[in-house]
mmCIF file of the N, C-alpha and C atoms, coordinates in Angstrom:
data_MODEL
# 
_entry.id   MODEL 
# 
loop_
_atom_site.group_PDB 
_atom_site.id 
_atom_site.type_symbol 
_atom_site.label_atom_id 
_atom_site.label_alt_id 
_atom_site.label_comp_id 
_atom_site.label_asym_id 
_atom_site.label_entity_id 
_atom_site.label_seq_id 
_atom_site.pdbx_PDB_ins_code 
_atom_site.Cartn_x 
_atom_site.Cartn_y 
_atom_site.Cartn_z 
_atom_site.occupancy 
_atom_site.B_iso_or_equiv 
_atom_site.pdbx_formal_charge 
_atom_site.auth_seq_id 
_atom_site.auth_comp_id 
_atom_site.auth_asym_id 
_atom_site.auth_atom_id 
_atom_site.pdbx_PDB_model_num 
ATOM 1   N N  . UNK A 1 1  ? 179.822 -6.559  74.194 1.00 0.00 ? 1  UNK A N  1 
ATOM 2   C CA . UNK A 1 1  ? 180.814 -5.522  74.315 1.00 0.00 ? 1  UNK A CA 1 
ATOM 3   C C  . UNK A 1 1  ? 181.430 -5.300  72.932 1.00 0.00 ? 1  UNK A C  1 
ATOM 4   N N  . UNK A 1 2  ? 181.545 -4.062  72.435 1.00 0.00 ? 2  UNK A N  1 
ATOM 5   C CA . UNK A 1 2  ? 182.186 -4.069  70.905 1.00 0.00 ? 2  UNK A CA 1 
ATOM 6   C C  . UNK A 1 2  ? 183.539 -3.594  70.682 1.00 0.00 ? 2  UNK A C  1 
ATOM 7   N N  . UNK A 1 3  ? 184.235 -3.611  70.194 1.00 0.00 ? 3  UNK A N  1 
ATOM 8   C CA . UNK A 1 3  ? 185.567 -3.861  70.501 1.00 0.00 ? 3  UNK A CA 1 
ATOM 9   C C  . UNK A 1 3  ? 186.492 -2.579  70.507 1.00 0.00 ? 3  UNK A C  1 
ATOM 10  N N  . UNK A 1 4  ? 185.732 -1.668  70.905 1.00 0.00 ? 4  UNK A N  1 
ATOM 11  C CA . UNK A 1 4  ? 186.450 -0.679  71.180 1.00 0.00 ? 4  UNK A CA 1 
ATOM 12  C C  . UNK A 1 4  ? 186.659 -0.504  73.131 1.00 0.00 ? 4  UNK A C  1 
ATOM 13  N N  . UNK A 1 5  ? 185.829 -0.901  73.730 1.00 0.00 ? 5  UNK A N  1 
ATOM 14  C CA . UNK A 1 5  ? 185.606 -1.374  74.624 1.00 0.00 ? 5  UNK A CA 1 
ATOM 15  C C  . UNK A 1 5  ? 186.657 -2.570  74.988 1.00 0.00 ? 5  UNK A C  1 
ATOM 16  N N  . UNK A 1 6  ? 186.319 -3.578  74.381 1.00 0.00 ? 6  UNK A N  1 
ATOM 17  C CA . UNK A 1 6  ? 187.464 -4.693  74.293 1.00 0.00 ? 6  UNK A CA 1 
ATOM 18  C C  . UNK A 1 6  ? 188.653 -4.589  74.465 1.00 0.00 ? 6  UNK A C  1 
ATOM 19  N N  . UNK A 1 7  ? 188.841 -3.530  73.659 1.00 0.00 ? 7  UNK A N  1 
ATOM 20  C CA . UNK A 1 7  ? 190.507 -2.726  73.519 1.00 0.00 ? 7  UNK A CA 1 
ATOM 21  C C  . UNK A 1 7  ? 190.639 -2.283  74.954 1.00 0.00 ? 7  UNK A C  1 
ATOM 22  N N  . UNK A 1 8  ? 189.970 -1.050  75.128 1.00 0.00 ? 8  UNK A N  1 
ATOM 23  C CA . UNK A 1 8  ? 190.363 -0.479  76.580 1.00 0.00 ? 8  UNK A CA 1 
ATOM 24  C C  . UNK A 1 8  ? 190.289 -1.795  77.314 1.00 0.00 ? 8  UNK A C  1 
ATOM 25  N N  . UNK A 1 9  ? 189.684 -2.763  77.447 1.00 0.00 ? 9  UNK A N  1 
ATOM 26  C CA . UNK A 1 9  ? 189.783 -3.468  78.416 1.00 0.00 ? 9  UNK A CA 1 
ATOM 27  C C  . UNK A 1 9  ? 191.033 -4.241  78.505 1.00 0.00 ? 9  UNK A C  1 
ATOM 28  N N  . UNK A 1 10 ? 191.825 -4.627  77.323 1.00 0.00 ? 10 UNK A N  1 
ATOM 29  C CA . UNK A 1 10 ? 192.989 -5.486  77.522 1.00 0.00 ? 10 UNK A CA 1 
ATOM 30  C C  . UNK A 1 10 ? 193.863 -4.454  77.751 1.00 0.00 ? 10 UNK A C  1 
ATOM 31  N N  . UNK A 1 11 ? 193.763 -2.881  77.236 1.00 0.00 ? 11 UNK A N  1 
ATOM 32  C CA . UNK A 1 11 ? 194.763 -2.326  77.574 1.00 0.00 ? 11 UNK A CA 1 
ATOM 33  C C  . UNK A 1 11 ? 195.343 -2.226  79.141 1.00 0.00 ? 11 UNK A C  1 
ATOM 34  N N  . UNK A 1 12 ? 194.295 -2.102  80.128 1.00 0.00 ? 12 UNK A N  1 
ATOM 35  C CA . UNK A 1 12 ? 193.717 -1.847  81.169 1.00 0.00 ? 12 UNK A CA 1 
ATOM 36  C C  . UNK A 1 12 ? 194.112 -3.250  81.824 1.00 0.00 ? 12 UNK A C  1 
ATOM 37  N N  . UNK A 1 13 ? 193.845 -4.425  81.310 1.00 0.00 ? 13 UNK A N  1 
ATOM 38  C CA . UNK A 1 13 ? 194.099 -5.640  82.349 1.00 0.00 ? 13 UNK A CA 1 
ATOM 39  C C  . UNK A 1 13 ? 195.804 -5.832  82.352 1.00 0.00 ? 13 UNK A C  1 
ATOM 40  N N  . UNK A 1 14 ? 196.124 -5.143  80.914 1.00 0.00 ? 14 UNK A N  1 
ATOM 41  C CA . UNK A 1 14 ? 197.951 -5.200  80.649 1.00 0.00 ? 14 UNK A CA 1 
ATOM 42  C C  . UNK A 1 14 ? 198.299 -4.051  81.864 1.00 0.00 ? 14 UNK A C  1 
ATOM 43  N N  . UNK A 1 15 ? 198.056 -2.957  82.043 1.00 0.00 ? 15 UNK A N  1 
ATOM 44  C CA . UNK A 1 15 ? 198.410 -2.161  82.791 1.00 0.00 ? 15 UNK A CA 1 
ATOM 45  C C  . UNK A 1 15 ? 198.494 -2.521  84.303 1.00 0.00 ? 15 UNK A C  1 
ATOM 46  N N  . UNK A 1 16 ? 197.247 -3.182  85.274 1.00 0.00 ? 16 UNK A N  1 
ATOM 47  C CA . UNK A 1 16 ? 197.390 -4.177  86.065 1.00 0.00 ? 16 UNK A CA 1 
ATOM 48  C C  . UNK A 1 16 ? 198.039 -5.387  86.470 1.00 0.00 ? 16 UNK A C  1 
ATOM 49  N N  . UNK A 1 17 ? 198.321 -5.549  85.257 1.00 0.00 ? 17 UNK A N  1 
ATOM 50  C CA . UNK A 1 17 ? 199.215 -6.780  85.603 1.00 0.00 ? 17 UNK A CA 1 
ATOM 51  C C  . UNK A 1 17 ? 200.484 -6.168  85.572 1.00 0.00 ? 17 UNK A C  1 
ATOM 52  N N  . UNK A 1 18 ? 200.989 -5.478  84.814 1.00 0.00 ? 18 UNK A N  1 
ATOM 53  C CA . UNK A 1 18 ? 202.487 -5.078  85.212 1.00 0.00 ? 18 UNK A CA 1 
ATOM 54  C C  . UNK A 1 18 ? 202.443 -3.974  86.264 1.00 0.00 ? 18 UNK A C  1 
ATOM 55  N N  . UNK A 1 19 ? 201.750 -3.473  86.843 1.00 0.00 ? 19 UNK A N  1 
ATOM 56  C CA . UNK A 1 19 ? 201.406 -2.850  87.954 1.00 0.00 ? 19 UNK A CA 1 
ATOM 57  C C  . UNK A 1 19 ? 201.453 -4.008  89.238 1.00 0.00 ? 19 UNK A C  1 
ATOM 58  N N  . UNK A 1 20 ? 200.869 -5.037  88.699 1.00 0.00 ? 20 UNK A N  1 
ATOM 59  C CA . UNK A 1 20 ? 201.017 -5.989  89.477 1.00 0.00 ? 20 UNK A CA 1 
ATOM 60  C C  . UNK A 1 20 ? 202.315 -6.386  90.322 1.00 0.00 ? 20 UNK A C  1 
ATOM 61  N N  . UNK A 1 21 ? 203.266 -7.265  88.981 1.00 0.00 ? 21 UNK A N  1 
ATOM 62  C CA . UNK A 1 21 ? 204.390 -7.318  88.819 1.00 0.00 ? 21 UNK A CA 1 
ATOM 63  C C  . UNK A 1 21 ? 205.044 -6.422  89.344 1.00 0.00 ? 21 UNK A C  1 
ATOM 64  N N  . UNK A 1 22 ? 205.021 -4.840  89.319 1.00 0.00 ? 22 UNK A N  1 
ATOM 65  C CA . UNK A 1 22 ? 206.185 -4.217  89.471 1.00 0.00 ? 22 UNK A CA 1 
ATOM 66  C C  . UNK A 1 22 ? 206.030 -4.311  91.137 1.00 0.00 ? 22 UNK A C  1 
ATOM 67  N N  . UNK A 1 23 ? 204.859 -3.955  91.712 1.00 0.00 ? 23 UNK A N  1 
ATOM 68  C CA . UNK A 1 23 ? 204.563 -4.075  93.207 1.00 0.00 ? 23 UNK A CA 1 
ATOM 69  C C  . UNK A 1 23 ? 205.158 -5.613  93.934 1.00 0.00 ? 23 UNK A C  1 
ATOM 70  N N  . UNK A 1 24 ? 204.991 -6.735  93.192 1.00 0.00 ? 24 UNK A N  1 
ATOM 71  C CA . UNK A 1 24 ? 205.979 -8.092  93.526 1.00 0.00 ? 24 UNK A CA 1 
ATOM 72  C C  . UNK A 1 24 ? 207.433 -7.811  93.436 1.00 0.00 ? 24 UNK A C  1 
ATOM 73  N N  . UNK A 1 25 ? 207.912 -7.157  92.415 1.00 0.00 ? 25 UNK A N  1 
ATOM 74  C CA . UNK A 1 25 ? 209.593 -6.849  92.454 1.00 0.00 ? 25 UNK A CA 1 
ATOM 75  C C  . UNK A 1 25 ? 209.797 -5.927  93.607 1.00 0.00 ? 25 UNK A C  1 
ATOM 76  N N  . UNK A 1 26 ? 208.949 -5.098  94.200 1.00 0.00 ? 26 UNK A N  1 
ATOM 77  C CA . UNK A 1 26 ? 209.330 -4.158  94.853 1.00 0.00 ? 26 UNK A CA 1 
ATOM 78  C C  . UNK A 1 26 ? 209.352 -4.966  96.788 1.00 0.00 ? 26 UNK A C  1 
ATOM 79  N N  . UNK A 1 27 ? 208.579 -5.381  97.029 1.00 0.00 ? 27 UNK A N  1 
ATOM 80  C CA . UNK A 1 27 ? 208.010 -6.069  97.948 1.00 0.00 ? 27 UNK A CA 1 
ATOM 81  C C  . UNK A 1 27 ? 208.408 -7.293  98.111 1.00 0.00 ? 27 UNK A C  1 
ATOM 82  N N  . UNK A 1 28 ? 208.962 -8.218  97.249 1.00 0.00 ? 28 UNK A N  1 
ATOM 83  C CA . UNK A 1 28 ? 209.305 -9.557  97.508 1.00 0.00 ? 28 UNK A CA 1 
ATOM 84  C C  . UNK A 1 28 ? 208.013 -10.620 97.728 1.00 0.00 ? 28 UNK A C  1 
ATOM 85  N N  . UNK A 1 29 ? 206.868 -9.762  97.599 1.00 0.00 ? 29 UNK A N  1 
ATOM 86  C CA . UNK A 1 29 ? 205.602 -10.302 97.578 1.00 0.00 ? 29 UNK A CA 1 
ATOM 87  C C  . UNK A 1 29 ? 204.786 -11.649 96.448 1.00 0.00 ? 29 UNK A C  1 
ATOM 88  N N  . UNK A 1 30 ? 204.826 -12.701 96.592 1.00 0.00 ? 30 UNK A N  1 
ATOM 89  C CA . UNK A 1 30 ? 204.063 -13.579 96.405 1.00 0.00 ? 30 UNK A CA 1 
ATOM 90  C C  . UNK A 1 30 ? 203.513 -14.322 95.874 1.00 0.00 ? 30 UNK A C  1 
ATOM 91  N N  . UNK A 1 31 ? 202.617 -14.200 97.410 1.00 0.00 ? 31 UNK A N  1 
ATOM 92  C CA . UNK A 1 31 ? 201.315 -15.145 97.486 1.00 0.00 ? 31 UNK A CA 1 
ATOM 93  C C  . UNK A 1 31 ? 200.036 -14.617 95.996 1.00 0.00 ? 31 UNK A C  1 
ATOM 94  N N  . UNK A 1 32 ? 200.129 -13.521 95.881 1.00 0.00 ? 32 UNK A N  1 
ATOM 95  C CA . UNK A 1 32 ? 199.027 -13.181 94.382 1.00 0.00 ? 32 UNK A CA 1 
ATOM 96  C C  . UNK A 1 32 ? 199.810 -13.022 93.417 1.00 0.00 ? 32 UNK A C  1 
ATOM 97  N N  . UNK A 1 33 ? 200.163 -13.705 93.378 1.00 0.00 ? 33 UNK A N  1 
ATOM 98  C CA . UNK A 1 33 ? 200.808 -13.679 91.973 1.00 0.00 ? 33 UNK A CA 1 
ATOM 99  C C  . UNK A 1 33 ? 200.131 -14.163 90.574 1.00 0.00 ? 33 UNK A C  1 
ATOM 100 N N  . UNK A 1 34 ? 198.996 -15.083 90.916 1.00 0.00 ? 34 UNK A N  1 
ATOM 101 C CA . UNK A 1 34 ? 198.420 -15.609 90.181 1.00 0.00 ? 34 UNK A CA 1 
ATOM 102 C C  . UNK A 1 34 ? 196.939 -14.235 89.982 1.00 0.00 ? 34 UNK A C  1 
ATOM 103 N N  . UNK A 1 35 ? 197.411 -13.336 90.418 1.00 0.00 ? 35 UNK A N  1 
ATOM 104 C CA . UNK A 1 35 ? 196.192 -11.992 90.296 1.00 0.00 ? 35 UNK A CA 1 
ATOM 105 C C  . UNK A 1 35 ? 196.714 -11.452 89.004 1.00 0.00 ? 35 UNK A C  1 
ATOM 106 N N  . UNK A 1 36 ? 198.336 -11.597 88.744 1.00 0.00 ? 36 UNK A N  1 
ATOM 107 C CA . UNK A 1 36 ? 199.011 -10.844 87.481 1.00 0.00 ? 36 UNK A CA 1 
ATOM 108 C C  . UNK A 1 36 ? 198.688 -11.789 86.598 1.00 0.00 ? 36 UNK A C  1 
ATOM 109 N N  . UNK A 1 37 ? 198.524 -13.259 86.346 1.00 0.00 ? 37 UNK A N  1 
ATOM 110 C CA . UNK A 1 37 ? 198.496 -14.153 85.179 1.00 0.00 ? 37 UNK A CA 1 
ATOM 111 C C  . UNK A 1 37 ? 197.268 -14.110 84.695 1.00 0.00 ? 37 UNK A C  1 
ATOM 112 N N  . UNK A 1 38 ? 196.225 -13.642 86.128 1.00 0.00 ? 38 UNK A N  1 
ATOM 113 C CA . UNK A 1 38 ? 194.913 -13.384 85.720 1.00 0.00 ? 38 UNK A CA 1 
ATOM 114 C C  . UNK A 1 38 ? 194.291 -12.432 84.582 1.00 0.00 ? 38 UNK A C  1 
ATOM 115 N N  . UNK A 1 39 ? 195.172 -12.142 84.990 1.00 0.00 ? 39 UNK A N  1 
ATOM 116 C CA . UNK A 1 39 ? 194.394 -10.022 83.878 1.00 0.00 ? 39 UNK A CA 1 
ATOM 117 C C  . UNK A 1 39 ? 195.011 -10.448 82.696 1.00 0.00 ? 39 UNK A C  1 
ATOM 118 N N  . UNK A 1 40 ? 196.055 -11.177 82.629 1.00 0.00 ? 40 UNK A N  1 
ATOM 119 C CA . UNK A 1 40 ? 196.078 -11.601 81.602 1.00 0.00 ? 40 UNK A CA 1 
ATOM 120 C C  . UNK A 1 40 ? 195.565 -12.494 80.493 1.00 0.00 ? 40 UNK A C  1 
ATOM 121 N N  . UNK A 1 41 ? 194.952 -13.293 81.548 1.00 0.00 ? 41 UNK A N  1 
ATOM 122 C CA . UNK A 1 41 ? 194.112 -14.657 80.842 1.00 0.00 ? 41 UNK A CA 1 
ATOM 123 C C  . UNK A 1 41 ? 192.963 -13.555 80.129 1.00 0.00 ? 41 UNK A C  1 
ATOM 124 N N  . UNK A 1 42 ? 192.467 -12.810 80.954 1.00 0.00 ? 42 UNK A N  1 
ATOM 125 C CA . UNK A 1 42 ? 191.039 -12.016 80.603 1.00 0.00 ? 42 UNK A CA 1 
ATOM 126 C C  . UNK A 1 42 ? 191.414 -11.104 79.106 1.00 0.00 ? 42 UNK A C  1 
ATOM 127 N N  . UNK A 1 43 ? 192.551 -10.254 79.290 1.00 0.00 ? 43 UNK A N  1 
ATOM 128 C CA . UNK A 1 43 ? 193.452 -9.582  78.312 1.00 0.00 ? 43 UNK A CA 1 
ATOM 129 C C  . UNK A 1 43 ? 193.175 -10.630 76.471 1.00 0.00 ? 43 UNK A C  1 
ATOM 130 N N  . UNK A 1 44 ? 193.914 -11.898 77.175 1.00 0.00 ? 44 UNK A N  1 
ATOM 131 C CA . UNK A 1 44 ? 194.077 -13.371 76.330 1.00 0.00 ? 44 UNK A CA 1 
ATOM 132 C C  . UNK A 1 44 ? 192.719 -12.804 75.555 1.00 0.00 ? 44 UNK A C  1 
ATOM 133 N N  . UNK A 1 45 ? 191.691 -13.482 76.502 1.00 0.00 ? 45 UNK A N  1 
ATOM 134 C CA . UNK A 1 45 ? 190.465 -13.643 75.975 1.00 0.00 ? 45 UNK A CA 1 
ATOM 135 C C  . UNK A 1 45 ? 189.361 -12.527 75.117 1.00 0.00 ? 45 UNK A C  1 
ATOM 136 N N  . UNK A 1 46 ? 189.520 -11.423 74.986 1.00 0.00 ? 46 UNK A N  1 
ATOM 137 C CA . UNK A 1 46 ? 189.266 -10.339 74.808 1.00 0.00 ? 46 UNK A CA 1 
ATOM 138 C C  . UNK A 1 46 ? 189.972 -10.237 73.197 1.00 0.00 ? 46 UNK A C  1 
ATOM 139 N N  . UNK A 1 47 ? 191.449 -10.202 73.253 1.00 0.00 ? 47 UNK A N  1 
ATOM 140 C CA . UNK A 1 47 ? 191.729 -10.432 72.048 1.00 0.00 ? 47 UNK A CA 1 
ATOM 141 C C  . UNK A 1 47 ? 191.735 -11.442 70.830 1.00 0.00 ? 47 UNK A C  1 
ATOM 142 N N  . UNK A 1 48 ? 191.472 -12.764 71.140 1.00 0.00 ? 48 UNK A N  1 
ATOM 143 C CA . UNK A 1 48 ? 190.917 -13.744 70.518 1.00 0.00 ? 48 UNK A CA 1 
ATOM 144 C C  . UNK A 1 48 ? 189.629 -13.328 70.337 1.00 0.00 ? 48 UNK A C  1 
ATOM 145 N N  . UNK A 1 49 ? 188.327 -12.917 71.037 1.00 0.00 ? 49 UNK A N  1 
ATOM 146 C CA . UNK A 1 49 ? 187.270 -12.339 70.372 1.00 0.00 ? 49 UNK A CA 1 
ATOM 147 C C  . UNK A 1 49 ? 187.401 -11.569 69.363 1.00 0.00 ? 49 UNK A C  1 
ATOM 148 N N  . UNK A 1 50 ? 188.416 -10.233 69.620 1.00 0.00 ? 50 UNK A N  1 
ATOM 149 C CA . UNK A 1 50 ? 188.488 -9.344  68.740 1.00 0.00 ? 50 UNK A CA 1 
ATOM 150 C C  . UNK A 1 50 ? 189.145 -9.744  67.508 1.00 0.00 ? 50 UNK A C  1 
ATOM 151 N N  . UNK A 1 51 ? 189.613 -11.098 67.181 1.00 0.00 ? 51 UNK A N  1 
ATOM 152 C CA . UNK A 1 51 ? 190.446 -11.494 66.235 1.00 0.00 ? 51 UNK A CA 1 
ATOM 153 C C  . UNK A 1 51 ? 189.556 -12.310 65.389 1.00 0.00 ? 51 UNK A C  1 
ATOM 154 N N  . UNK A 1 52 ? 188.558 -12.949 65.974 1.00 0.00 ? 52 UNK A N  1 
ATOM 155 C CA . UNK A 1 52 ? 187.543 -13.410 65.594 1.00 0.00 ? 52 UNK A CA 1 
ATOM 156 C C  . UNK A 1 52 ? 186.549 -12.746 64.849 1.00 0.00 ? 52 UNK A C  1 
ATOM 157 N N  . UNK A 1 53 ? 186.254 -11.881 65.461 1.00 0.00 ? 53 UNK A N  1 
ATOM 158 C CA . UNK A 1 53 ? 184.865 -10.630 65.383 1.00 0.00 ? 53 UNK A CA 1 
ATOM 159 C C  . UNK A 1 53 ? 185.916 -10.179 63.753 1.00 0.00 ? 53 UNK A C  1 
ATOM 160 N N  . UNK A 1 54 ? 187.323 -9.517  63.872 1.00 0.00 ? 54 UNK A N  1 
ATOM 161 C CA . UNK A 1 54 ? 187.473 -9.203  62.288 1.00 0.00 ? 54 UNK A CA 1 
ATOM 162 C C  . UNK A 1 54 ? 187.667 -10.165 61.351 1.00 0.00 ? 54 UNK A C  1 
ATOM 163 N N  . UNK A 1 55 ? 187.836 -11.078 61.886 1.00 0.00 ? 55 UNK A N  1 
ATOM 164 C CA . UNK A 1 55 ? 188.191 -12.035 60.687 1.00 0.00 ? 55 UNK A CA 1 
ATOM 165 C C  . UNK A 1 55 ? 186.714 -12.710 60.306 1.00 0.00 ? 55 UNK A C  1 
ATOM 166 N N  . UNK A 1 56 ? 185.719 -12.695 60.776 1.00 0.00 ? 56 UNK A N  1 
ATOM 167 C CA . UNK A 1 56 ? 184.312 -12.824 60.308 1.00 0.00 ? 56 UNK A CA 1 
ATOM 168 C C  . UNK A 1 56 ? 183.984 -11.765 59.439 1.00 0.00 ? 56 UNK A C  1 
ATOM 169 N N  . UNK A 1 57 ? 184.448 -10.482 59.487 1.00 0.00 ? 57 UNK A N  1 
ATOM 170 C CA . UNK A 1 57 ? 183.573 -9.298  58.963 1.00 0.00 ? 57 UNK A CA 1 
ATOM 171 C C  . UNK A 1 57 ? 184.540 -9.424  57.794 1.00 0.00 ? 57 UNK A C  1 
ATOM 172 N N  . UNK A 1 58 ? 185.595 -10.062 57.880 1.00 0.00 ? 58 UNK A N  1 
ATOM 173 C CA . UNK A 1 58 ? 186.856 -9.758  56.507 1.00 0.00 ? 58 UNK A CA 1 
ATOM 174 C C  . UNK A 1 58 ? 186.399 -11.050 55.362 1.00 0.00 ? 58 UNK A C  1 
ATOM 175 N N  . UNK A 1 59 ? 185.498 -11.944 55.705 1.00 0.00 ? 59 UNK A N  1 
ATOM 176 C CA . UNK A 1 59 ? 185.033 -12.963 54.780 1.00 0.00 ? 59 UNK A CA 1 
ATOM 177 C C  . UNK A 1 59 ? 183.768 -12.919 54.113 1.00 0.00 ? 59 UNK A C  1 
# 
């Protein structure tokens, strides 16, 4: 995946997760809560590649 892709994708897992979140504040809801920490872990991971991937091409 090249990191323009990458991008939309963390933008996209950030948007879900506080989509997430806002649907738990609204609802008093839960039990998935660990669905919002998720998109984030993935988010996490996506940008450590992409931090990687430039800092290889910058040496």
């Amino acid at each position: 995946m090249d990191n323009n892709n990458k991008i939309n994708s963390v933008i996209y897992c950030i948007e879900c997760s506080l989509a997430r979140m806002k649907w738990y504040q609204e609802t008093g809801e839960t039990r998935f809560f660990d669905d919002s920490a998720a998109y984030l872990d993935v988010a996490n991971i996506y940008i450590r590649e992409i931090i990687n991937e430039n800092s290889k091409s910058t040496n």
